[in-house]
Backbone as JSON Lines, residues from 0, in Angstrom:
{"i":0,"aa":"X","n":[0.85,-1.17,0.0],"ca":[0.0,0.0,0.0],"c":[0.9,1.24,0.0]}
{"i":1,"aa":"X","n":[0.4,2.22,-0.75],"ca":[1.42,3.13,-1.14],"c":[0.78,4.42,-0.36]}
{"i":2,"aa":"X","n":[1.73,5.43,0.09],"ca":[1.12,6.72,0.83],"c":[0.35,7.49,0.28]}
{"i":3,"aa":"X","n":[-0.28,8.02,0.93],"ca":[-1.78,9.0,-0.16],"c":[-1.15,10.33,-0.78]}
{"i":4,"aa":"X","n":[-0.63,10.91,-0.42],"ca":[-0.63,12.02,-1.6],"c":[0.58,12.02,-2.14]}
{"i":5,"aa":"X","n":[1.49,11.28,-2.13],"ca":[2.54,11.14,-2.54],"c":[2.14,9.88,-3.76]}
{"i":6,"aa":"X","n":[1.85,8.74,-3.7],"ca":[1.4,7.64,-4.25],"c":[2.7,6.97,-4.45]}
{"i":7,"aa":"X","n":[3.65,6.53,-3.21],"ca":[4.6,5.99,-3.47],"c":[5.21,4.48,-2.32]}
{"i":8,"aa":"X","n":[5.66,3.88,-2.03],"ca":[6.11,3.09,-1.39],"c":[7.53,3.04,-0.86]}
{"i":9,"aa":"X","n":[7.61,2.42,0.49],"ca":[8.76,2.65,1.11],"c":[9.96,2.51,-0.01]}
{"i":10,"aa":"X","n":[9.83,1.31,-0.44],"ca":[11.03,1.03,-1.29],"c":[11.46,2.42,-2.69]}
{"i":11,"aa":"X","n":[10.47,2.94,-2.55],"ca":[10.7,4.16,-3.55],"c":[11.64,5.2,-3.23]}
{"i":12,"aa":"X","n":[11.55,5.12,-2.11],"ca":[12.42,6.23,-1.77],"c":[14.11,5.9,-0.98]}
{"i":13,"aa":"X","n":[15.01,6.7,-1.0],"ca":[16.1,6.57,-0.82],"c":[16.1,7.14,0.3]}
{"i":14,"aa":"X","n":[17.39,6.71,1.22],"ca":[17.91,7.24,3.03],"c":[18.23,8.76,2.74]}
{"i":15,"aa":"X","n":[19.15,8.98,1.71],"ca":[19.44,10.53,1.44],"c":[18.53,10.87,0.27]}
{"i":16,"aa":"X","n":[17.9,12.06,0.44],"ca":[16.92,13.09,0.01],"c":[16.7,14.71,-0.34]}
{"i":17,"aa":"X","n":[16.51,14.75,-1.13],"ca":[16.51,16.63,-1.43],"c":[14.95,16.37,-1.49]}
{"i":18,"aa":"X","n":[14.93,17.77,-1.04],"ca":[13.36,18.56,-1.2],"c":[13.09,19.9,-1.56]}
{"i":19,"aa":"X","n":[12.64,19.83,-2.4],"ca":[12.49,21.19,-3.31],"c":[11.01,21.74,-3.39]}
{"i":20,"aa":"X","n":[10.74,22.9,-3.53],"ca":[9.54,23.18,-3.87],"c":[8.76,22.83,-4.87]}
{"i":21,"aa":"X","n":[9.34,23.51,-5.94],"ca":[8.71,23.38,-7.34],"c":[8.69,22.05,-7.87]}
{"i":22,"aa":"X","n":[7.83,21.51,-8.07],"ca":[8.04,20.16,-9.25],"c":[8.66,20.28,-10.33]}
{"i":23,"aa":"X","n":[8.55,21.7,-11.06],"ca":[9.76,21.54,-12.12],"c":[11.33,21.55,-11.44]}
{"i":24,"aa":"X","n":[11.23,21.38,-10.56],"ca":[12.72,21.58,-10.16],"c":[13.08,20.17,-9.91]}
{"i":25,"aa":"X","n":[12.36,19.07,-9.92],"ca":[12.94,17.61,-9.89],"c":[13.92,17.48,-10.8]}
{"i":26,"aa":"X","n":[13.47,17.31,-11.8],"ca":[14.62,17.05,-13.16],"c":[15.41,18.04,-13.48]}
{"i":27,"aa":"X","n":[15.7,19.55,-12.87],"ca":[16.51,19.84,-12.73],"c":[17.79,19.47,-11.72]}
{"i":28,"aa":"X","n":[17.59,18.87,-10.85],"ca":[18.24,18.53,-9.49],"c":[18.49,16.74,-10.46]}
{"i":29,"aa":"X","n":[17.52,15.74,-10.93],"ca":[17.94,14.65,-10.89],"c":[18.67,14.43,-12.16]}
{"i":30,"aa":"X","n":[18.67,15.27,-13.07],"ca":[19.25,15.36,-14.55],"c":[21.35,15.27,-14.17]}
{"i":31,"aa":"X","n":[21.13,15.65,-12.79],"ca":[22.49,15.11,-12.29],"c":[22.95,13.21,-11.85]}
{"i":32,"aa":"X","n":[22.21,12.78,-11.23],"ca":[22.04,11.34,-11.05],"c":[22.58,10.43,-12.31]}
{"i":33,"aa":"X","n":[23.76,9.43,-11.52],"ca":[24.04,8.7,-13.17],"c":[22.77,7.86,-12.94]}
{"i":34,"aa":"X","n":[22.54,7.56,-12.65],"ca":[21.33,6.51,-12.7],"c":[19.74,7.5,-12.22]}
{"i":35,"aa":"X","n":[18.63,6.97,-13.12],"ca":[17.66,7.53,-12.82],"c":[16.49,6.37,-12.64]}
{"i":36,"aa":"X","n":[16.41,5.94,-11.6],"ca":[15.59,4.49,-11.53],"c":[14.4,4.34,-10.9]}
{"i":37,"aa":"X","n":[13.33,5.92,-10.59],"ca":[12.16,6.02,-10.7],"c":[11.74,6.67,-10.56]}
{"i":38,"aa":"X","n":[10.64,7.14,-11.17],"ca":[9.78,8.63,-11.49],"c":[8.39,8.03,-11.27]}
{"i":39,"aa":"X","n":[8.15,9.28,-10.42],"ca":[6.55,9.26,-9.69],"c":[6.01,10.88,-10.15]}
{"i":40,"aa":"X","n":[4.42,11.03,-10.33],"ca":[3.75,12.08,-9.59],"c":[2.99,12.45,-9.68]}
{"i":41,"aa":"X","n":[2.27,12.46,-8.6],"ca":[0.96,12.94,-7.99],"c":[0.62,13.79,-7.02]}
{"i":42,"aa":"X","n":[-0.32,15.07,-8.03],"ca":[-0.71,16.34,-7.78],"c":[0.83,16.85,-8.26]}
{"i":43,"aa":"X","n":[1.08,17.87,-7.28],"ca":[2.07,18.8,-7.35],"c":[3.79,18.3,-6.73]}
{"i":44,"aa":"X","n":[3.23,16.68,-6.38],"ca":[4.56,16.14,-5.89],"c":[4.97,15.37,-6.67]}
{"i":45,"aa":"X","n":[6.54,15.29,-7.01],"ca":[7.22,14.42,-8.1],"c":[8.39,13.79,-7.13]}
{"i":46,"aa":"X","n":[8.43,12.66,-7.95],"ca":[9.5,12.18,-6.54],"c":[10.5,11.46,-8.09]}
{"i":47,"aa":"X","n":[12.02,11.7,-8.06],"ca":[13.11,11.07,-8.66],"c":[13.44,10.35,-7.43]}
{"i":48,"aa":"X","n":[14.09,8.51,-7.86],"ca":[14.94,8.11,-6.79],"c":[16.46,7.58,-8.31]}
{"i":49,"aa":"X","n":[17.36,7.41,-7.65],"ca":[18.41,7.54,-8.47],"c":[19.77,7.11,-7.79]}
{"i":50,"aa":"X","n":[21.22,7.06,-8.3],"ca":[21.98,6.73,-7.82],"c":[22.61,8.11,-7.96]}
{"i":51,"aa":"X","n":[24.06,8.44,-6.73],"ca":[24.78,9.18,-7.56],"c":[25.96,9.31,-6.56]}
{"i":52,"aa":"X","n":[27.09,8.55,-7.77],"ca":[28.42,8.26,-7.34],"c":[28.19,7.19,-6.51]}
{"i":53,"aa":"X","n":[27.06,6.12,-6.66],"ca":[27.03,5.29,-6.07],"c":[26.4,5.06,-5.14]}
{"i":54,"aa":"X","n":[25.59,6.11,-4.76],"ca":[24.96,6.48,-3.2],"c":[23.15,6.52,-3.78]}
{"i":55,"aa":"X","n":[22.52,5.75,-3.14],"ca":[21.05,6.06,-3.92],"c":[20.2,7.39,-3.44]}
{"i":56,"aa":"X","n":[19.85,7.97,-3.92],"ca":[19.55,9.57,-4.05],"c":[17.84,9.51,-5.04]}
{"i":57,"aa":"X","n":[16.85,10.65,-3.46],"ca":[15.45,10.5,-4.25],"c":[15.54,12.3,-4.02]}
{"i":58,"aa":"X","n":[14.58,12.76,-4.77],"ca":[14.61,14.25,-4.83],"c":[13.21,14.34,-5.22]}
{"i":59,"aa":"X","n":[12.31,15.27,-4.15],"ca":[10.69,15.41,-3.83],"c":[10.54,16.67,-4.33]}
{"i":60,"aa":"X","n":[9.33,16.72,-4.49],"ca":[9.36,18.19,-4.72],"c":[8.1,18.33,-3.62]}
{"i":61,"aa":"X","n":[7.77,19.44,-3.01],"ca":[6.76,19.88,-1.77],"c":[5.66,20.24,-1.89]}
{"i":62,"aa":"X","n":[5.54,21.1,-3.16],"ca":[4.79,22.43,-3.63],"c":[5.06,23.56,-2.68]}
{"i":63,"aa":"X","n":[4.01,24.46,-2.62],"ca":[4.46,25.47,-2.61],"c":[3.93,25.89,-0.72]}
{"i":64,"aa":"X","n":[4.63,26.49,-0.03],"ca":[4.2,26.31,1.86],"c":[4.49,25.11,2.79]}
{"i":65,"aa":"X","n":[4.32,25.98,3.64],"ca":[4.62,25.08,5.11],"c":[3.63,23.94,5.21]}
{"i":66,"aa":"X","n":[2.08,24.24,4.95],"ca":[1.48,23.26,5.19],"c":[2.22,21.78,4.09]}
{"i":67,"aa":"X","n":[2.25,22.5,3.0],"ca":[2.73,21.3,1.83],"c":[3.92,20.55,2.83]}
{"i":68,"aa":"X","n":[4.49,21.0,3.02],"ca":[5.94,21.0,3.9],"c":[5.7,20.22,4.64]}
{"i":69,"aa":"X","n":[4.42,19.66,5.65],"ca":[4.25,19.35,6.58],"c":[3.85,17.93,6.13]}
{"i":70,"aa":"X","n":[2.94,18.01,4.9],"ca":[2.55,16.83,4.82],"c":[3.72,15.88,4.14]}
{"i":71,"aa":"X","n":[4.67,16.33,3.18],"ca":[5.56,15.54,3.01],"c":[6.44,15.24,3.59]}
{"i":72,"aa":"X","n":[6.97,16.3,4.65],"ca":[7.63,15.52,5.86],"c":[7.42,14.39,6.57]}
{"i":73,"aa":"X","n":[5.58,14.58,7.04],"ca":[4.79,13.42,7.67],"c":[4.73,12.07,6.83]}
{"i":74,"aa":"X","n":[4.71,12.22,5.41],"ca":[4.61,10.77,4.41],"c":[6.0,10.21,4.48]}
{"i":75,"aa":"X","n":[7.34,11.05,4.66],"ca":[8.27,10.15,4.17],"c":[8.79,9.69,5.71]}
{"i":76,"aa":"X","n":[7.96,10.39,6.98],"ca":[8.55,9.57,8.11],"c":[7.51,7.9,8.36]}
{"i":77,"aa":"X","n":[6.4,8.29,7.63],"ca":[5.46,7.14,7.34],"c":[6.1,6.04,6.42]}
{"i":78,"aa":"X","n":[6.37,6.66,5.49],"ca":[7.02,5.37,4.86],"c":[8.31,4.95,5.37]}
{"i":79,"aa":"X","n":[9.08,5.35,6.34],"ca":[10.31,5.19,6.15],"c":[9.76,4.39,7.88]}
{"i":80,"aa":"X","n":[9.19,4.48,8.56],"ca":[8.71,4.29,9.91],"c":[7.45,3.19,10.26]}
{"i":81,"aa":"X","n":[6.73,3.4,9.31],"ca":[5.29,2.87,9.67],"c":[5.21,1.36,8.8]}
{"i":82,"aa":"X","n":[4.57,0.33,9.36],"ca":[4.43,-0.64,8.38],"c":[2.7,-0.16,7.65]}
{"i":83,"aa":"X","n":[2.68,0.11,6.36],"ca":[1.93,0.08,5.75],"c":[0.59,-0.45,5.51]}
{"i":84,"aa":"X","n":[1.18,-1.55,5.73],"ca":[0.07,-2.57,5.9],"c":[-0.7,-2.83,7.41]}
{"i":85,"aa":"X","n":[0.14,-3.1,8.12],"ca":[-0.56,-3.01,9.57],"c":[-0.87,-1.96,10.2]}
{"i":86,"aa":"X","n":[-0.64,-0.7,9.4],"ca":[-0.1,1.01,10.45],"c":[0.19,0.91,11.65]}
{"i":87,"aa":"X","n":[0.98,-0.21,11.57],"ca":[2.15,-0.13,12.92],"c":[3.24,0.34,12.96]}
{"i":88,"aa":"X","n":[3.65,1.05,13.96],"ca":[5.49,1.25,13.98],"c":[6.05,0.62,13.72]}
{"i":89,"aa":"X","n":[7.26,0.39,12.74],"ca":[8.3,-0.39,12.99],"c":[9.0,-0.63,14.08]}
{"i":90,"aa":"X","n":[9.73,-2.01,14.33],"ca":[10.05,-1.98,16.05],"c":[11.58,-1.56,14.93]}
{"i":91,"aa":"X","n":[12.13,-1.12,14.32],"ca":[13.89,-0.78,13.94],"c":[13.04,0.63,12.91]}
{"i":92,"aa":"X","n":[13.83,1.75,13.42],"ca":[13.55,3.14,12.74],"c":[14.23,3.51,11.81]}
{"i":93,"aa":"X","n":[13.76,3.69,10.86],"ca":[15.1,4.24,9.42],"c":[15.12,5.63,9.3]}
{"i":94,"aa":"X","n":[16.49,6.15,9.75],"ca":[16.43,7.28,9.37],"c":[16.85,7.65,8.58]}
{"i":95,"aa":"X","n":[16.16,9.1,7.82],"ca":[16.74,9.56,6.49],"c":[17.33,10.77,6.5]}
{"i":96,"aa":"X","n":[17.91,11.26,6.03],"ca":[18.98,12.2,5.61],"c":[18.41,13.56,4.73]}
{"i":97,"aa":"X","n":[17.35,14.69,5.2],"ca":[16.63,15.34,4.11],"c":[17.42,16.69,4.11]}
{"i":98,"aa":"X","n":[17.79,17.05,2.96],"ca":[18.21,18.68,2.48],"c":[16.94,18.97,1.45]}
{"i":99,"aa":"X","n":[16.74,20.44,2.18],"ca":[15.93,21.2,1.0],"c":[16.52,22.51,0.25]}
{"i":100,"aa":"X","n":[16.31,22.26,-1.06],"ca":[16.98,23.25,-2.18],"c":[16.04,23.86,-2.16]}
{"i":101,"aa":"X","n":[15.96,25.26,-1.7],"ca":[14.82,25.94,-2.2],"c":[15.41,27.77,-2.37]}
{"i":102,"aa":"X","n":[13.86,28.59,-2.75],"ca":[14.27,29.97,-2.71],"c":[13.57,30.52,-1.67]}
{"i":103,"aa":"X","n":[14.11,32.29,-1.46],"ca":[12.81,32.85,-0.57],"c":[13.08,33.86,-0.87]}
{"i":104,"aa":"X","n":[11.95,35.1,-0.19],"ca":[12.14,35.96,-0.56],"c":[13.35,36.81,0.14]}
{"i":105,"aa":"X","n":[14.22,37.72,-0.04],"ca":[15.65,38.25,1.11],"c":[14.55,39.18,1.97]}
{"i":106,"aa":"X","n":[15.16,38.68,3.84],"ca":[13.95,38.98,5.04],"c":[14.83,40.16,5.04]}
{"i":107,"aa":"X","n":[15.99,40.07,5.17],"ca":[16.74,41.33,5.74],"c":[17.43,42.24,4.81]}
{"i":108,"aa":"X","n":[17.58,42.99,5.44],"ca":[18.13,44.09,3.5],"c":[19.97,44.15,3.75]}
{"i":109,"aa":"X","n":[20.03,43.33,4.26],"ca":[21.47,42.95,3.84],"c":[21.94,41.74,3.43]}
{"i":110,"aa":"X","n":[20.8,40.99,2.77],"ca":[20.72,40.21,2.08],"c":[20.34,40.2,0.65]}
{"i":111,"aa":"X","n":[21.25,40.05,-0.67],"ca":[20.73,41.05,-1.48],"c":[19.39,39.37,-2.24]}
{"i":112,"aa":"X","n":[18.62,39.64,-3.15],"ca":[17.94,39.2,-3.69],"c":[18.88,38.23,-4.49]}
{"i":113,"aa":"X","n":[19.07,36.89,-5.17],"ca":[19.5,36.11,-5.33],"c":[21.07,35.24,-4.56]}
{"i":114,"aa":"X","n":[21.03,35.77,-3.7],"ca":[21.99,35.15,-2.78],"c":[21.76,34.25,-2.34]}
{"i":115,"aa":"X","n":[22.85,33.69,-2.13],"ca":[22.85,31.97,-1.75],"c":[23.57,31.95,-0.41]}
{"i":116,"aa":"X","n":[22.34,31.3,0.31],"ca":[22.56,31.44,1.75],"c":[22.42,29.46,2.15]}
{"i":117,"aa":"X","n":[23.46,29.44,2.95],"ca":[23.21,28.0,3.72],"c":[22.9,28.02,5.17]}
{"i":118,"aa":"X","n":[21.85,27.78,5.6],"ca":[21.19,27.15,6.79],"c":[21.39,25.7,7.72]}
{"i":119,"aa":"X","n":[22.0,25.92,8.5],"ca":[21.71,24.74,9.33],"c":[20.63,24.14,10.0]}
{"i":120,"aa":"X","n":[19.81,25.64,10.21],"ca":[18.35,24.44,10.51],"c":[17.28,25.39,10.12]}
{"i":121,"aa":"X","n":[15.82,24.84,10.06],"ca":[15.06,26.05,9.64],"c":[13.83,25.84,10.26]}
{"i":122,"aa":"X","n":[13.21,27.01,11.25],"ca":[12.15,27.04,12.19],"c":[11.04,27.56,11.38]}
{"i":123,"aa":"X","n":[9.72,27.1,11.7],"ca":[8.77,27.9,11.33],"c":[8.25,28.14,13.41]}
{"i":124,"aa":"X","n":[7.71,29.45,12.76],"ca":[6.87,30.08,14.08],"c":[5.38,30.07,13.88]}
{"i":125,"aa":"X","n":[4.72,28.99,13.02],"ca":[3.6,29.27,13.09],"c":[2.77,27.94,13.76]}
{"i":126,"aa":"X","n":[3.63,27.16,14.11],"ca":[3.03,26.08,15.07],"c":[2.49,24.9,14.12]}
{"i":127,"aa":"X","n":[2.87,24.78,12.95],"ca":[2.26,23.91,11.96],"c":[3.05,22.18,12.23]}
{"i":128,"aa":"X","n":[3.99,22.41,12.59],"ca":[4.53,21.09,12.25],"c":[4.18,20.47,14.28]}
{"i":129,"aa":"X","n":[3.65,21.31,14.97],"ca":[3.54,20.77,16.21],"c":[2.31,19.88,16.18]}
């Protein structure tokens, strides 16, 4: 049984992960992958899983907000956590490895507009993911 808005199965997805907003931005991000060994998508989510340099590599796309954000966070700890079939916990937890490529708008004005900023972690304050 495959997750609902994603329409995918544990085995679909890889331990290391990018997450991107845009769905056109999958095949920009997986057009890197020597290997491209499955393409999903449903609604506004596209999922590449792939190899690269040997390492298997899936790249999501979110759509667009926090709520989107929330629910694909919640599907890939489901698939990676939950048995499917029974919606039981797994008694052994897999964890995965997620980076998100994304844009925003510059908050502070010493940040100029296309700058490339790296984050170590990223909070929302609106209580969504609690």
């Amino acid at each position: 049984m495959g997750i609902y808005h994603h329409g995918i199965y544990p085995e679909d997805i890889a331990d290391h992960i990018i997450v991107v907003g845009d769905p056109g931005r999958v095949p920009s991000v997986s057009k890197y992958f020597d290997t491209l060994d499955f393409t999903n998508q449903n609604r506004e989510l596209v999922t590449h899983t792939g190899t690269l340099r040997g390492k298997r590599i899936s790249v999501l796309s979110t759509g667009m907000g926090t709520d989107n954000i929330d629910i694909v966070m919640n599907e890939l700890d489901a698939l990676a956590n939950i048995d499917l079939k029974t919606m039981e916990e797994k008694k052994e937890h897999r964890t995965l490895n997620i980076v998100r490529i994304g844009t925003c708008g510059a908050l502070q004005a010493d940040i100029d507009v296309h700058s490339f900023v790296a984050a170590e972690y990223g909070f929302g304050f609106d209580g969504l993911m609690h």
